[in-house]
Steps between C-alpha positions, in 0.01 A plus 500: 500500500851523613465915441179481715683303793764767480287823503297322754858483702551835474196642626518300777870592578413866485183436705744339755728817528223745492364372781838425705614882363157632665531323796877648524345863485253437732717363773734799391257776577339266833875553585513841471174570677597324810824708527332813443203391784793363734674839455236713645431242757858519593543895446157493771687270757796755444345847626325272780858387624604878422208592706629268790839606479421829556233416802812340660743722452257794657453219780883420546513906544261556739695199688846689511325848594362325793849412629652809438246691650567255825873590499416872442237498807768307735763789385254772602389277836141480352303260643154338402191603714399120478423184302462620126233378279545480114160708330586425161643226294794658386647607822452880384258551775567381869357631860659463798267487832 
């Protein structure tokens, strides 16, 4: 009987880590699937903010053509014919009346 208790000890001791040594690698690889799924998320926001930086940067240099243009046209005594109007967006396109 006392042989019975002990084998009966066993197999539940090894039950015991089997299951807490499954639920280890299963929490292991959930792990390592939300790293690799929150890399491409953040490798996606990345080229968006790329994107963005580059929008503003071709922004910021439409913004200082604009004023040297003005300082070339008051060198040269140009004057505007009247109020401009912005066509486009991105300041590449303006009409003067």
């Amino acid at each position: 009987m006392n042989i019975q208790k002990k084998t009966c000890q066993k197999m539940i001791f090894f039950a015991f880590c089997f299951v807490a040594l499954g639920a280890l690698y299963i929490y292991g690889i959930n792990k390592t699937a939300v790293r690799a799924f929150g890399k491409s998320v953040d490798n996606k926001r990345i080229t968006e903010m790329e994107e963005e930086v580059r929008a503003l940067e071709t922004e910021r240099a439409h913004l200082a053509i604009g004023s040297w243009l003005e300082t070339r046209a008051q060198r040269y005594e140009l004057v505007a014919a009247g109020k401009v109007h912005v066509l486009s967006r991105d300041v590449a396109i303006v009409r003067a009346e």
